[in-house]
Each structure stands twice: as C-alpha cells, then as structure tokens.
ZATIRO-211912 format. One record per residue (C-alpha): x, y, z. Coordinates in nm, 4 decimals, m for minus. Layout:
<pts>
<pt <X, Y, Z>>,
...
</pts>
This chain:
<pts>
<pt <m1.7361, m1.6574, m0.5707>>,
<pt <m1.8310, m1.7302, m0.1969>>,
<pt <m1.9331, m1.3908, m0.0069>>,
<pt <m2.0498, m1.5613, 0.2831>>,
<pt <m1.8638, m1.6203, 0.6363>>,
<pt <m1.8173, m1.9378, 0.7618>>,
<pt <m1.7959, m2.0593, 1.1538>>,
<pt <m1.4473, m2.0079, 1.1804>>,
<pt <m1.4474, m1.6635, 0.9914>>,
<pt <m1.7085, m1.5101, 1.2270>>,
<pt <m1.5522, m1.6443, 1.5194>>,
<pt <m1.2355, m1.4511, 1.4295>>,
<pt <m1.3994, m1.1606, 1.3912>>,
<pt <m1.5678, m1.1501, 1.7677>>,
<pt <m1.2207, m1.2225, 1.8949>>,
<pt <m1.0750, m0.9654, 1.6664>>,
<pt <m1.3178, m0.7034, 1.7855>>,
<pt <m1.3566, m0.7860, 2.2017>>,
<pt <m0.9669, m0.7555, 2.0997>>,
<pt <m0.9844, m0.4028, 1.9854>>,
<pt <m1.2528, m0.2765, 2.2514>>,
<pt <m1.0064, m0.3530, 2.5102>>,
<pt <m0.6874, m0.2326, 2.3291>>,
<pt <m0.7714, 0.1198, 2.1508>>,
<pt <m0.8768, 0.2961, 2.4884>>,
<pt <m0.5445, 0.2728, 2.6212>>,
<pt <m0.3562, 0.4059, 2.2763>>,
<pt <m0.1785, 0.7270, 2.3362>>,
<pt <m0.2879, 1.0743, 2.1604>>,
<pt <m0.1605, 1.0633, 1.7711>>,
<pt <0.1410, 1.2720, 1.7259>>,
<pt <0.1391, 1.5589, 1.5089>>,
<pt <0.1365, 1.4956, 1.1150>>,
<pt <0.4147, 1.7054, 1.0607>>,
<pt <0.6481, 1.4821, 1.3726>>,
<pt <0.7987, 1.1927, 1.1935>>,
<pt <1.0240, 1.0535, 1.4134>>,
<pt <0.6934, 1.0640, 1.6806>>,
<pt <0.4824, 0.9214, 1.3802>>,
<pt <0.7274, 0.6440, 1.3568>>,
<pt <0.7248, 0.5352, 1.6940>>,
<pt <0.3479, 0.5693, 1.7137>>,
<pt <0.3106, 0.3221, 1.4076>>,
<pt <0.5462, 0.1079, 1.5062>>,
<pt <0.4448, 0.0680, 1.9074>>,
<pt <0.1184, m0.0471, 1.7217>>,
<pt <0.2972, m0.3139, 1.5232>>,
<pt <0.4092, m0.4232, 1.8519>>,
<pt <0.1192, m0.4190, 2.0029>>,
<pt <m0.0649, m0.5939, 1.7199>>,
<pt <0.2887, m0.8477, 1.6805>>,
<pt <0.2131, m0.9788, 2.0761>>,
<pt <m0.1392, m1.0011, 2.0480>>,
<pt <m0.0839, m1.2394, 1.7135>>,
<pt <m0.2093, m1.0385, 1.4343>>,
<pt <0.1032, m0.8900, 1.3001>>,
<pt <0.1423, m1.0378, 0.9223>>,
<pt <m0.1786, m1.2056, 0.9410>>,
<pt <m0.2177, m1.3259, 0.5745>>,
<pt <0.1446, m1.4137, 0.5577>>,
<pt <0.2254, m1.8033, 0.5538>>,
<pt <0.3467, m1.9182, 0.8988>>,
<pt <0.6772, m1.9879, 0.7498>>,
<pt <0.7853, m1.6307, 0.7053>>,
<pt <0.6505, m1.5496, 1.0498>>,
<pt <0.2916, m1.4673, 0.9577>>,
<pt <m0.0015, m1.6291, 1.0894>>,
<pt <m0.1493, m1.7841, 0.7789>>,
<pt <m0.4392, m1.6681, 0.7710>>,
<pt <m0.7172, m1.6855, 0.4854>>,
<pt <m0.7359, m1.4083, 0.2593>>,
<pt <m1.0735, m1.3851, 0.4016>>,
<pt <m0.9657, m1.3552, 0.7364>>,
<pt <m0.7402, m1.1022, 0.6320>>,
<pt <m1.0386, m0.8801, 0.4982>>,
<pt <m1.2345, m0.9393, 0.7819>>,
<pt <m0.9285, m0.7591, 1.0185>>,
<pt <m0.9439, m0.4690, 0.7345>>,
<pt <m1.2354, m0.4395, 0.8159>>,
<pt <m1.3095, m0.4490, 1.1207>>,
<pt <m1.0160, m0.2483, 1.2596>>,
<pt <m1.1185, 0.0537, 1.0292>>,
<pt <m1.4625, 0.0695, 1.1109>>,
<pt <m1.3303, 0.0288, 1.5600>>,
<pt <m1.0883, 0.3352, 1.4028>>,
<pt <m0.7873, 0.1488, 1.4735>>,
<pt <m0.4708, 0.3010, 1.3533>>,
<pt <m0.3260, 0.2152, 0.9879>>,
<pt <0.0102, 0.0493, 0.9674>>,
<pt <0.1151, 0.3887, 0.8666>>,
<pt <0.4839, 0.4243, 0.8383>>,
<pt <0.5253, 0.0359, 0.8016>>,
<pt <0.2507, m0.0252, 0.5253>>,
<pt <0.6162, m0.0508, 0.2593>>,
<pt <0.7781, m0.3208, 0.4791>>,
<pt <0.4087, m0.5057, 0.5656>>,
<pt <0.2323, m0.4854, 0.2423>>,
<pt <0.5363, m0.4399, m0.0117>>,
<pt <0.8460, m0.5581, 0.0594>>,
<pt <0.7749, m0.7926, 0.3414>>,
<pt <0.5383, m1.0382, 0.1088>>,
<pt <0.7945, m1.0076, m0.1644>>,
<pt <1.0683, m1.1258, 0.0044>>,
<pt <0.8259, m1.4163, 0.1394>>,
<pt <0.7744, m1.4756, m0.1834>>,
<pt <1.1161, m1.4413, m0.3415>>,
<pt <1.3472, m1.4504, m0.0879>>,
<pt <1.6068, m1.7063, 0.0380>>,
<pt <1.5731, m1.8933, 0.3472>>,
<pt <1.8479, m1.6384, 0.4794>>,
<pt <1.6924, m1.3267, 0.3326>>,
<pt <1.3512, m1.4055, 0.5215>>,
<pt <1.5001, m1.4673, 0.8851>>,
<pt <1.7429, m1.1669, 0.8374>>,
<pt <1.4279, m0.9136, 0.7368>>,
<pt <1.1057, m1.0433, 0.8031>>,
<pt <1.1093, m1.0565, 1.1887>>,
<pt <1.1760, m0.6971, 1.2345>>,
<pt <0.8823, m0.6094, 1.0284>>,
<pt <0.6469, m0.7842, 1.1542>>,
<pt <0.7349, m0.6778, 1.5583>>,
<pt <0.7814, m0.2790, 1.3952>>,
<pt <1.1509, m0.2968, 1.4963>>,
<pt <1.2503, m0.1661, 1.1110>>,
<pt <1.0767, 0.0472, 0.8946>>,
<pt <1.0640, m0.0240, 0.5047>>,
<pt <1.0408, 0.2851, 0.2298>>,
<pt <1.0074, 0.1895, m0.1858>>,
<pt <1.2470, 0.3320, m0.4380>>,
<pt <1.1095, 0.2359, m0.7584>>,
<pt <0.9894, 0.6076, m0.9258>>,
<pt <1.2787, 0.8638, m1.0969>>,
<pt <1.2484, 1.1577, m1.2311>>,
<pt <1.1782, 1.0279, m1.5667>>,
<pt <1.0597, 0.7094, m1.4612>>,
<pt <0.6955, 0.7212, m1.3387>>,
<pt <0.4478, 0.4617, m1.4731>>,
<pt <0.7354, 0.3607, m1.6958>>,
<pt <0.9597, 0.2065, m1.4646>>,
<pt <1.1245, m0.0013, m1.7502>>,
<pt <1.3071, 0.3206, m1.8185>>,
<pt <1.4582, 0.3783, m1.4982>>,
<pt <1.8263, 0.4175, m1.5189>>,
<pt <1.9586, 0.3966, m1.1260>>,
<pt <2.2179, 0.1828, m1.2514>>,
<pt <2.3979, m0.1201, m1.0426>>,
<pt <2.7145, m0.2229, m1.1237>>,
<pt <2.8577, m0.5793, m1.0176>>,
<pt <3.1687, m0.5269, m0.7978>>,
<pt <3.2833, m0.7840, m0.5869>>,
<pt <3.0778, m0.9460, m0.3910>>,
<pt <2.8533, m0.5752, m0.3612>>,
<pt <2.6531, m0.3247, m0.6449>>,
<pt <2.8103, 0.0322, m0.7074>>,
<pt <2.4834, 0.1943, m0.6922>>,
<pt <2.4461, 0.5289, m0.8619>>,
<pt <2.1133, 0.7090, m0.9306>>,
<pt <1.8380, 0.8783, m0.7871>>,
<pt <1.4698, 0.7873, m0.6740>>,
<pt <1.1658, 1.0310, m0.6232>>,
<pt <0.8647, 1.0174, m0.4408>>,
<pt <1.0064, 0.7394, m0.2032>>,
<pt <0.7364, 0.6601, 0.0469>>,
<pt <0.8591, 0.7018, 0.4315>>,
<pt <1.2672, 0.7674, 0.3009>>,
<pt <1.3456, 0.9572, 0.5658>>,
<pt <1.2144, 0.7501, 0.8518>>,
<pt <1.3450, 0.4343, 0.7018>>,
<pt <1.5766, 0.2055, 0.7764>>,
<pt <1.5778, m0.0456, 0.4444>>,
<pt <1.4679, 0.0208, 0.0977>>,
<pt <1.3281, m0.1864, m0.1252>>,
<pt <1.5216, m0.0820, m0.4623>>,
<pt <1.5100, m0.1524, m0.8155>>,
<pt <1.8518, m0.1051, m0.9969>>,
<pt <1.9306, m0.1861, m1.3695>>,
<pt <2.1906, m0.4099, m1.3135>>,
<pt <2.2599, m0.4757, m1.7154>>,
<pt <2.3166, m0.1229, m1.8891>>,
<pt <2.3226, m0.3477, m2.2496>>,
<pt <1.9550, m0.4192, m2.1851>>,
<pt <1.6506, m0.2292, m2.2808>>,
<pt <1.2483, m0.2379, m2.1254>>,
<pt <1.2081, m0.4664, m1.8701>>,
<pt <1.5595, m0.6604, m1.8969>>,
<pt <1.8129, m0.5947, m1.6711>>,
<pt <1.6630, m0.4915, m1.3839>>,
<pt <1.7280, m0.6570, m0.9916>>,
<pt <1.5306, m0.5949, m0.6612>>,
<pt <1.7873, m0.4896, m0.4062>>,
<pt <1.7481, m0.4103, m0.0111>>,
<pt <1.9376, m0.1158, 0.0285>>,
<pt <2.0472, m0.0036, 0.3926>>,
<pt <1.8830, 0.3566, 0.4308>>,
<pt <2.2711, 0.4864, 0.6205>>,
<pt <2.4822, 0.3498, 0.3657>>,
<pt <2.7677, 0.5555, 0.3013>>,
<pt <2.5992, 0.7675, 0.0156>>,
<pt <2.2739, 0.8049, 0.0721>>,
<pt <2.1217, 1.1664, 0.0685>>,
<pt <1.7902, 1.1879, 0.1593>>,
<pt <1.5162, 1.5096, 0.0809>>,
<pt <1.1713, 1.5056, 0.2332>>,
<pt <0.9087, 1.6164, m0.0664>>,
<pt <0.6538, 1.8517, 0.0615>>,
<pt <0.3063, 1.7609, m0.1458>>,
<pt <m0.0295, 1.9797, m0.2261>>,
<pt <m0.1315, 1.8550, 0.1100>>,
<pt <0.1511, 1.9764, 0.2976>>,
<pt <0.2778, 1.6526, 0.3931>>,
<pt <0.6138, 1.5412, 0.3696>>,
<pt <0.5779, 1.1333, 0.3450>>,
<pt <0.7851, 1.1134, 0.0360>>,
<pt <1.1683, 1.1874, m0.0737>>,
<pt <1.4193, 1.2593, m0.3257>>,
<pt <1.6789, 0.9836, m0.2569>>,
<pt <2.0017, 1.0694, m0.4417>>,
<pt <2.2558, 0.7221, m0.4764>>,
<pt <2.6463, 0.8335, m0.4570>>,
<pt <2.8238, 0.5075, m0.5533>>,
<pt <2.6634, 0.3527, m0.2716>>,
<pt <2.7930, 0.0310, m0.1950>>,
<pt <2.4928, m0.3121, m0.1591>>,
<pt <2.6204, m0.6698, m0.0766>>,
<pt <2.4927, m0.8812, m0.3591>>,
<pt <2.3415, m1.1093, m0.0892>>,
<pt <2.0800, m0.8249, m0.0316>>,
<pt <1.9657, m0.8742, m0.3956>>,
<pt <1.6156, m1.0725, m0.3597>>,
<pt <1.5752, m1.3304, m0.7129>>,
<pt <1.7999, m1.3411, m0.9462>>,
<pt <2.0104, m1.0852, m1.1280>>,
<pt <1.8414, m0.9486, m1.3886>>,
<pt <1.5211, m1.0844, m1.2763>>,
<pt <1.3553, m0.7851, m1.0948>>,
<pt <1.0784, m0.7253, m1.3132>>,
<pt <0.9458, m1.0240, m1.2611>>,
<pt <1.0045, m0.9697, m0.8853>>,
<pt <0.8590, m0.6106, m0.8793>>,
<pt <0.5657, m0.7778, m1.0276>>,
<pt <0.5067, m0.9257, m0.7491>>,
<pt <0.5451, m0.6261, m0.5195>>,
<pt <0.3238, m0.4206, m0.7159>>,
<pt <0.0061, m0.7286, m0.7450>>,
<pt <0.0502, m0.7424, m0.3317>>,
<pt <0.0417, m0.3312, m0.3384>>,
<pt <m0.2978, m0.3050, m0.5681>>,
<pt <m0.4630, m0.5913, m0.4360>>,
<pt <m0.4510, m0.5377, m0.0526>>,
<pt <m0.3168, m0.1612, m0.0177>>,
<pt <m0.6624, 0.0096, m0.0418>>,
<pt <m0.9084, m0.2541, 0.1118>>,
<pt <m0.9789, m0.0918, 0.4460>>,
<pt <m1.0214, 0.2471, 0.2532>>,
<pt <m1.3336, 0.1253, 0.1371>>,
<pt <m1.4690, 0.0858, 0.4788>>,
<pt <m1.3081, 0.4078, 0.5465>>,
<pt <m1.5085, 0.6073, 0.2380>>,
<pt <m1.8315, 0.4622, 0.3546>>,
<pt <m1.7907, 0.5950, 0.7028>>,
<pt <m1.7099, 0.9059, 0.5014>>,
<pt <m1.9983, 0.9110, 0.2842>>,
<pt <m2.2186, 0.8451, 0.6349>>,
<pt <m2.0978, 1.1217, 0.8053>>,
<pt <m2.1271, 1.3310, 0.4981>>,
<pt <m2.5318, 1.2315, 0.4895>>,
<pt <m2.5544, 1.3761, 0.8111>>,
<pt <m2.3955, 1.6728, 0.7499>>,
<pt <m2.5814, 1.7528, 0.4641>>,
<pt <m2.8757, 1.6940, 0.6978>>,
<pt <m2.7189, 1.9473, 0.9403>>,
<pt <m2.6720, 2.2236, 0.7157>>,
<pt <m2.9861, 2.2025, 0.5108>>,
<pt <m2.7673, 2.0522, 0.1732>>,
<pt <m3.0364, 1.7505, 0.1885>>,
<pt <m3.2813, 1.9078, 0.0897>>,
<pt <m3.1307, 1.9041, m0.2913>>,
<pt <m3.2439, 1.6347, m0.4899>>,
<pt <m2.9502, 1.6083, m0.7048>>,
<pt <m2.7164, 1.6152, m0.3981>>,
<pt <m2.9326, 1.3054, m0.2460>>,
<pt <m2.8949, 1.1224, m0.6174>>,
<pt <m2.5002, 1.1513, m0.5810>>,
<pt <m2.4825, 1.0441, m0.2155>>,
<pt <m2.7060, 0.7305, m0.3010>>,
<pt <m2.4992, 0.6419, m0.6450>>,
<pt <m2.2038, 0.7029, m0.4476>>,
<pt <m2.3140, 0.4310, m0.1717>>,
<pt <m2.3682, 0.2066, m0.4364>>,
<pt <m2.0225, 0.2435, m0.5980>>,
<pt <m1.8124, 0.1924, m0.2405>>,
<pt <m2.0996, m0.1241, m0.2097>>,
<pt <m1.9672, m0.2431, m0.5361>>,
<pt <m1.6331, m0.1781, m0.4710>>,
<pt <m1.6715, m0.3883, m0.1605>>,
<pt <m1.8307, m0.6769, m0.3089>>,
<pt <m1.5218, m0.6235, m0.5804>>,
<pt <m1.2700, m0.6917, m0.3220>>,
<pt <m1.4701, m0.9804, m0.1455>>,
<pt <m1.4748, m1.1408, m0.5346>>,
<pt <m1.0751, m1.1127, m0.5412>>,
<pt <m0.9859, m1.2478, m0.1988>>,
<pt <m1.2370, m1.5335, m0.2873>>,
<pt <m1.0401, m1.5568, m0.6154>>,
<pt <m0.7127, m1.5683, m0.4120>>,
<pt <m0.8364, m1.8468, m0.1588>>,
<pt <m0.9615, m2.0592, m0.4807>>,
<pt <m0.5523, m1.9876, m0.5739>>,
<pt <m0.4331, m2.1422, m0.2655>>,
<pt <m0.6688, m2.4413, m0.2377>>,
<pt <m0.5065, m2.5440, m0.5984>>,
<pt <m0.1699, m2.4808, m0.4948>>,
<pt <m0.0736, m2.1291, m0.6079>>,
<pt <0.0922, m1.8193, m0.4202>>,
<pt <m0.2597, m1.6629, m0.3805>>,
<pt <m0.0878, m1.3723, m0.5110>>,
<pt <m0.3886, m1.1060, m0.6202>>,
<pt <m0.4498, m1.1196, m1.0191>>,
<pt <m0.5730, m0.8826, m1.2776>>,
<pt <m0.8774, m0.8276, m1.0171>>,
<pt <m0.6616, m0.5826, m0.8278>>,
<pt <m0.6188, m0.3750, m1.0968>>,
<pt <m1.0048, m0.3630, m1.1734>>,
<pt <m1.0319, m0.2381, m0.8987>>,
<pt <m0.7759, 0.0110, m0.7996>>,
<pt <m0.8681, 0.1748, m1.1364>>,
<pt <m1.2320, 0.2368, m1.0404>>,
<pt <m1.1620, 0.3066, m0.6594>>,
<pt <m0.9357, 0.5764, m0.7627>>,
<pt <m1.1914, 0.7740, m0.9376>>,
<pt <m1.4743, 0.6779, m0.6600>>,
<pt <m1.2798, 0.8220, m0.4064>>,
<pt <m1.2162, 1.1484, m0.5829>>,
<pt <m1.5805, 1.1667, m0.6633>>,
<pt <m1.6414, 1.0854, m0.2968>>,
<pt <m1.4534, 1.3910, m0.1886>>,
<pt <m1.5518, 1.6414, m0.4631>>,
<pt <m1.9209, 1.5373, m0.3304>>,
<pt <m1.7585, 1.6432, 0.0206>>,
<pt <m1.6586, 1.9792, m0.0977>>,
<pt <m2.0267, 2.0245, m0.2805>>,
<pt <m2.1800, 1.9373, 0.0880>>,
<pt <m1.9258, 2.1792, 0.2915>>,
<pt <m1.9789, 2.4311, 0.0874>>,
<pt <m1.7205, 2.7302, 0.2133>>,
<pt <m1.5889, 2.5634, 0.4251>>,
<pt <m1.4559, 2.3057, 0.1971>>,
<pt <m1.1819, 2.5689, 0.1242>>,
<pt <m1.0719, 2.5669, 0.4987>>,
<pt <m0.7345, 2.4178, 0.5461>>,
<pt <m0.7811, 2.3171, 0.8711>>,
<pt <m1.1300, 2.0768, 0.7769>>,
<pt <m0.9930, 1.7375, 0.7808>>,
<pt <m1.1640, 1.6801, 0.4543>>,
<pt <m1.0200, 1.9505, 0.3148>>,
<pt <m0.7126, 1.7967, 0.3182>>,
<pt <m0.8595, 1.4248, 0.2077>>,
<pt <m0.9556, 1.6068, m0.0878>>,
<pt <m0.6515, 1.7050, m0.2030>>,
<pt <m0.4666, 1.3766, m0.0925>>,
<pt <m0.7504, 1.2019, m0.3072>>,
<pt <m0.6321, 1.3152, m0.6518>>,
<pt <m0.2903, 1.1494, m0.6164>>,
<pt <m0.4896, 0.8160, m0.6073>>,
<pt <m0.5439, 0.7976, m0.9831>>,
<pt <m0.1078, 0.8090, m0.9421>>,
<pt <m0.0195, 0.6253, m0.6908>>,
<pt <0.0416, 0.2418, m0.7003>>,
<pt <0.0548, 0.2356, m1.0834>>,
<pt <m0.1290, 0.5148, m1.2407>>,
<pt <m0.4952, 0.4813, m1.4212>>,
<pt <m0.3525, 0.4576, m1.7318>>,
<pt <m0.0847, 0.1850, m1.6627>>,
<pt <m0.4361, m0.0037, m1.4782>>,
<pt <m0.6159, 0.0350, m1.8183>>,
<pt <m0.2996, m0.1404, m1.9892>>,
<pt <m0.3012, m0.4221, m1.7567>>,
<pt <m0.6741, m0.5111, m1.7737>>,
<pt <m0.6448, m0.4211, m2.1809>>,
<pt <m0.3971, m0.7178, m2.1871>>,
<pt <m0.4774, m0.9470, m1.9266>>,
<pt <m0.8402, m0.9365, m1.8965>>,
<pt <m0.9296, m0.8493, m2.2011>>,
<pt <m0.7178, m1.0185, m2.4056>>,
<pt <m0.5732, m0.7660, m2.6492>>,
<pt <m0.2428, m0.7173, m2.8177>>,
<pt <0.0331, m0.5168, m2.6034>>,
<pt <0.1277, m0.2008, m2.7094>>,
<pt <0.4197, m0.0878, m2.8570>>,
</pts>
C-alpha cells in the first residue's frame, strides 16, 4: 500500500484547487430541495462546467471520454472538492458513477459513443432500476420480466426506490430475460428510455421528506435489443460490475464530508457547554479516529486498484469496497446520533440541517447493498467461507 503523493499527484491537486477558488464564487444560489426540475439543471450546469474545464469522468479511461486519470487522482478531486464545498454530482451520480463505468466496461463500441458523451457534458440524466417490491438485497429474485420480440424486449414489471426516476432520461435496468431460470441466471442489463410508451413514474416521499426515489411501473414497454449492454442472460455478471463501481467510489468524499461534520460538531459542543462531558469528548475523539481509519481504508483500496491497472486489470474496486461501506454505514449513523447527543433539543428541529442528516443516515446501512448482503460478500470473498444456501 502506497499512501503517499507523488510530484504529479500534488501538482494536480494545486491546479484542482486554484481551479475551484476561481469557479465556486460565481455558482448560482442552490435551488430548493423540494424543485427537481431546478435541481436538475443545477447539477447538471455543474457537469458542464466541470466537462469544459476537463474534469468530467476523471477516472474513466480516455477511450470512453474520460480523462484517465489514476485512481489516486481521482481521490484527490473527492477530496478536495468536498472540503472547497463544491457541489456533488447530485442528480447525475447514476449515469457518472453507475451506469456510465459499466457501459465503459461492458459496452460496445456503439453503446459507448451513443451514451457516454451526454453524461459526461450533463446533457442526460441516468436513474437505476434494480430494487422491486420483493426484491431488495435479493435481486436474484426480481421478476420484471423481458421477453425477446423482434429485434426489442416486451418489458413488464415494476421497480421501487429508483434513484432520480422522475428527472431521468435513461435507466439502467435489470430484466429477467429467461423466465425458465432461477437465482442469478437469466438476468440482462438493459438501457431503458425513461418516455417509452409505458412508463409510469411515482416520486417516493422518504422519512426525510425527500422525494429522490420512485415507483416505476413497466406496461409492456417496448427496448431495442441493441440497448441491452453484455450478453443476454449475462446481467449478473454485468450488475456486478455496477454495484463494485457503486461501493467502491460512491461514498469517498462523504468521509471528508463527516469529518467536517464531526469538526463543526466539536465546536458546537464547545459553544453550548456539551464539552465539558467527558464521555461526550471520548465519543468525539473515537469517532475522529474511525472517519481517520475509514480514510486510510479508502486510500488502501484505490492503491489496491492502481496495483490492478499496472498488471493489466479493469481496476475495478474488489472486496475492499465492501469492507468498507459496511463499517462507514454504521460510522456515519454513530456520527449523527453523536450530533443529536450534542444538539440536544434542538436535534428534534426539522428545520436543523442535521436533523435531517440524521434521518437520511439510517438508510445507509440499505442503500448500495445492505449490511447484511456486505457481511456475505466479505464472508465469501475475504474470508474464504462456504456460500450460503
């Protein structure tokens, strides 16, 4: 493991951040939470902006439009564009950190000119239809089912919590495309066009009174087969994909972001006289040393994804990711239950921004793959031991 920063790396970031001094001053006011549409254009002006400057898809490889950089290079931007406060890719994190590596990845030649470019300049948002109703962390048993017509799938279904739905203009879909098959078998990765004939979208509100995911119902909605990324059949192994990308890049800046967090809170509890507990202080401090961990965790994974590369892999994250998101998932509940312990009252105040954090924080042991489905994949592939039946 190399934690250190080279020449080149520390170079980047200076340019990075005289970048960012000059840029974020002249960023309109945020748009309401509850204004999609506005939230949309917001995000995606910033695409844009980062797209002409030359730091839109950084990590991906020059020949899908990225600008190959190092995984480390790409940390160092997570980095440093948190702690300057820049804005997060927001309503295009599904197209830049899901679907747009995948199809990298997995895509034909055809498939990556067609969808690639618009992500990376913000032209077309991306939203993920993997979850049902009665397929969560199982998403072997999901039973939207695709049926071969032609040269197109009949698609008929229905996908919940689908990040961004009803902003989106693509979907990155998993279908079972052979009803004989059971588990993991018979499953393909389609792009499905968000106004197809069929599609009925229905914002979700959630505990935090945000409406960033959907219901997506599927009427016999018709999908060219040449939107199907891999092979038929084959979208397990492609979701695979999608999902390493998602837990080992997703949450990186939200590190940075906790510790700024956990900062502020330290003052605060200075502020209001909470400091003076000893048993406060001892959380604050173990919790510094957890997001410190965490850190070094993610600088040990992006060094294992370089080593990757230099031998000729995909430098796609490995069972490190999941390490991780397990144990960040907890340490940022922890971080905001702390929060609550500091605020006091006010920690019941819906308008207190960390009010609502703290309630967004327990879908974190769900979301991406759930703690128990992290557990699995560490049981098996780290550990060693037999899968479960």
């Amino acid at each position: 493991m190399d934690l250190g920063w080279t020449k080149e790396e520390e170079d980047f970031r200076l340019r990075l951040r005289a970048w960012l001094r000059t840029t974020l001053p002249g960023l309109p006011a945020k748009p309401s939470p509850d204004d999609w549409p506005a939230r949309r254009a917001y995000d995606c002006a910033w695409q844009r902006a980062l797209y002409e400057a030359g730091y839109a898809g950084l990590h991906w490889p020059a020949e899908a439009g990225g600008q190959g950089a190092t995984p480390t290079q790409q940390l160092i931007y997570l980095e440093e564009t948190e702690r300057a406060g820049a804005p997060y890719v927001g309503a295009n994190f599904v197209g830049l950190l899901h679907a747009g590596p995948t199809i990298a990845t997995e895509g034909t030649a055809a498939q990556r000119a067609r969808w690639l470019p618009p992500i990376l300049r913000g032209d077309e948002v991306w939203c993920q239809g993997f979850t049902e109703p009665e397929a969560g962390s199982d998403l072997a048993s999901l039973r939207t089912r695709a049926v071969r017509d032609g040269d197109a799938y009949v698609v008929t279904g229905s996908k919940i919590w689908t990040s961004h739905a009803e902003i989106a203009d693509w979907c990155e879909l998993l279908v079972r495309t052979d009803a004989s098959a059971s588990g993991h078998r018979g499953i393909s990765w389609l792009a499905l066009p968000m106004d197809a004939p069929g599609v009925t979208v229905r914002p979700l509100r959630t505990l935090a009174g945000s409406t960033e995911f959907a219901e997506v119902f599927l009427d016999e909605v018709r999908v060219p087969v040449s939107h199907r990324v891999g092979a038929e059949n084959d979208g397990w192994r492609v979701t695979m994909v999608t999902l390493a990308f998602e837990r080992g890049t997703a949450f990186a800046g939200e590190v940075v972001a906790c510790r700024r967090t956990l900062e502020r809170l330290a003052v605060t509890a200075k502020e209001n006289g909470r400091w003076d507990d000893a048993v406060l202080r001892r959380r604050l401090g173990r919790l510094d040393a957890e997001f410190g961990a965490l850190w070094r965790l993610v600088q040990g994974n992006v060094s294992e994804a370089e080593s990757s590369l230099r031998a000729g892999g995909d430098g796609v994250p490995g069972a490190g990711a999941s390490v991780f998101k397990l144990r960040y998932s907890q340490a940022r509940q922890d971080l905001y239950d702390a929060a609550a312990e500091v605020l006091g009252p006010l920690s019941l105040d819906a308008d207190h921004a960390w009010t609502g954090e703290r309630l967004t924080s327990l879908s974190y042991t769900i979301a991406a793959g759930t703690s128990q489905i992290q557990q699995n994949i560490i049981a098996e592939r780290v550990l060693g031991l037999p899968r479960s039946r």
